[in-house]
C-alpha positions in Angstrom: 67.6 -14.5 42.9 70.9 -16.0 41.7 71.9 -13.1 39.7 71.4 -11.0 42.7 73.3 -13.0 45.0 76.4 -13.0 42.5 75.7 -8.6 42.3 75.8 -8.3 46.3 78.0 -10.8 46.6 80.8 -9.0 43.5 80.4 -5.8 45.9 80.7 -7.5 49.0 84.3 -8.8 47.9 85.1 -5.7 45.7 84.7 -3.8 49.0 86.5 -6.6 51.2 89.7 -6.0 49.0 89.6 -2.4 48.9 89.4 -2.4 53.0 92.5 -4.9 53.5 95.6 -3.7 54.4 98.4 -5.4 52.4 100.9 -3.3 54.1 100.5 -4.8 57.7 101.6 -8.6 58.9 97.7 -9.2 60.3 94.8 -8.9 58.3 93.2 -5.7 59.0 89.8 -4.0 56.8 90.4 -0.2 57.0 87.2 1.4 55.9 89.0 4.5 55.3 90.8 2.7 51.9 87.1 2.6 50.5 87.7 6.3 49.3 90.9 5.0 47.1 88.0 3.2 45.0 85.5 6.5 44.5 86.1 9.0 41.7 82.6 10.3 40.3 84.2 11.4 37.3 85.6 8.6 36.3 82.5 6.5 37.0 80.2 8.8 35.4 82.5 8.7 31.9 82.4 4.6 31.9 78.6 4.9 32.2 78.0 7.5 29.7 79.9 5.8 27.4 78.1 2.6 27.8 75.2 4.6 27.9 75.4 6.8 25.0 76.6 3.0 23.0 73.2 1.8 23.9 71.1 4.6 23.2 73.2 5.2 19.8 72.4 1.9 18.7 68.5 1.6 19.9 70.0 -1.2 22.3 68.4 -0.1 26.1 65.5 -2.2 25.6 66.9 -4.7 25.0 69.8 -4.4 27.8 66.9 -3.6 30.5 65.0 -6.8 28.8 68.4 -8.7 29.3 68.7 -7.5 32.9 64.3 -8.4 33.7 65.1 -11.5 32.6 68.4 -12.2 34.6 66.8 -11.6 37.9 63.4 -13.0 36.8 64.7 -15.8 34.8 61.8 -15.0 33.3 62.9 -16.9 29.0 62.5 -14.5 26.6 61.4 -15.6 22.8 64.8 -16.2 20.8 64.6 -12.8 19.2 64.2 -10.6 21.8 66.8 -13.1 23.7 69.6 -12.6 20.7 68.8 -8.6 20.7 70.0 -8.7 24.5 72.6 -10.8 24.2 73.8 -8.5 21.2 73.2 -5.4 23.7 75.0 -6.9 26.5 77.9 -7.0 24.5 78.1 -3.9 23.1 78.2 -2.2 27.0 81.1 -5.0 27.8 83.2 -3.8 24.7 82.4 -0.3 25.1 82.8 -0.3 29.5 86.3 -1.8 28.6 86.8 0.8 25.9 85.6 3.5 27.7 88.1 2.2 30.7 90.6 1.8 28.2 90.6 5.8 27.5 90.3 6.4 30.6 93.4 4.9 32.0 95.2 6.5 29.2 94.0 10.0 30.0 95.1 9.5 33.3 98.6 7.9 32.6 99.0 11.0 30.4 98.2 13.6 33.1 100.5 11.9 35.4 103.0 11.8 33.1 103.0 15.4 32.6 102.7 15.8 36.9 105.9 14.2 37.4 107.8 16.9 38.5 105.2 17.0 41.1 105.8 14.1 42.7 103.2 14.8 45.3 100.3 14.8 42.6 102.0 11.3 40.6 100.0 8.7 43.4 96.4 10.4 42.9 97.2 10.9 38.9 98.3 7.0 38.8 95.0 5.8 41.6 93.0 7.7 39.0 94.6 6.3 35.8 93.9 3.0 37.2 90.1 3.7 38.7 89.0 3.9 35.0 90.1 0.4 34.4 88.9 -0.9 37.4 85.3 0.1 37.1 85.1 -0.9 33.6 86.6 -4.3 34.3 84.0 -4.3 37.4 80.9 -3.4 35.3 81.8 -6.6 33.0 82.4 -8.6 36.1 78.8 -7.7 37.4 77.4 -8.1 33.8 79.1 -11.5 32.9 76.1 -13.7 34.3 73.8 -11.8 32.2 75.3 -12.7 28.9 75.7 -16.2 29.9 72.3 -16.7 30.7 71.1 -14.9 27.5 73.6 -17.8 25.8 72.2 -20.6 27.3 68.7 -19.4 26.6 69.5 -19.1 23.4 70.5 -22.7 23.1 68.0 -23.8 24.9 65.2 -22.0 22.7 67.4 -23.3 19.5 67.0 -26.9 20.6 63.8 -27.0 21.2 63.1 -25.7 17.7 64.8 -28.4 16.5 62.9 -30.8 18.4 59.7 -29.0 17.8 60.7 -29.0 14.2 61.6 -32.9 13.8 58.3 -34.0 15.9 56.1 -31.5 13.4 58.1 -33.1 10.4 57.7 -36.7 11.6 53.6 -35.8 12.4 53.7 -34.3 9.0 54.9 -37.5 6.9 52.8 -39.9 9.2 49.6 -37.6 8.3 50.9 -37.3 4.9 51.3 -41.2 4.8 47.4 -42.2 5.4 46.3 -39.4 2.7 48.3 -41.5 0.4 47.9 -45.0 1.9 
């Protein structure tokens, strides 16, 4: 439920910003600035590339497994815990990659659209939408790896404690064989 909260919550405000209007004295939302923020293209090429990084690597299981468990918080055994955690990072490093190119691609087209100066405030809103939905999808996938971490310490603690109570049943039992 927590994890949900935080998602609605990162679109809610993500939403909130794009609607102000920095330009006027009052605060005013202008629903019409939402369409600044929407360019299929560019969303569909940070998804595929986080995409094609998870299926390249065999890691969608254990992403979706990451995901179950966030809203769940259902704990996971350490293994399948430390293959979603290992998942998880690979679609941060490869959404801000992916943005990254993206950005580039379209800093290069405007670039080459500057004699156009009509076309240079789409090519730049583009160049810039690349980043922004990569650095978005790590925003909304940062709880996720954090709560992968802190399962992960969890579950390694209480190995450790599991293993020093069957250690310390082991010598006492060990004891009265000798004894």
């Amino acid at each position: 439920m927590g994890y949900a909260l935080y998602l609605v919550g990162c679109v809610l405000l993500a939403a909130l910003a794009a609607m102000a209007n920095p330009f006027s004295s009052s605060f005013q939302l202008v629903p019409a600035n939402l369409c600044n923020l929407v360019d299929l293209p560019t969303l569909v090429w940070v998804l595929a590339v986080c995409a094609l990084a998870l299926l390249g690597t065999r890691s969608l299981r254990p992403f979706g497994r990451g995901l179950r468990a966030a809203f769940r918080r259902e704990a996971l055994p350490a293994a399948q815990a430390r293959e979603s955690l290992s998942a998880w990072k690979l679609v941060s490093l490869a959404a801000l990659l992916a943005g990254g190119m993206g950005f580039l691609n379209n800093l290069f087209a405007m670039m080459h659209s500057l004699a156009f100066t009509d076309e240079v405030g789409l090519a730049l809103n583009l160049a810039c939408l690349a980043l922004y939905y990569a650095l978005f999808l790590d925003l909304l996938l940062l709880p996720v790896g954090v709560l992968l971490k802190r399962q992960l310490e969890t579950t390694a603690r209480n190995v450790k404690n599991d293993g020093s109570i069957q250690g310390s049943i082991s010598l006492r039992t060990g004891r009265r064989k000798a004894g």
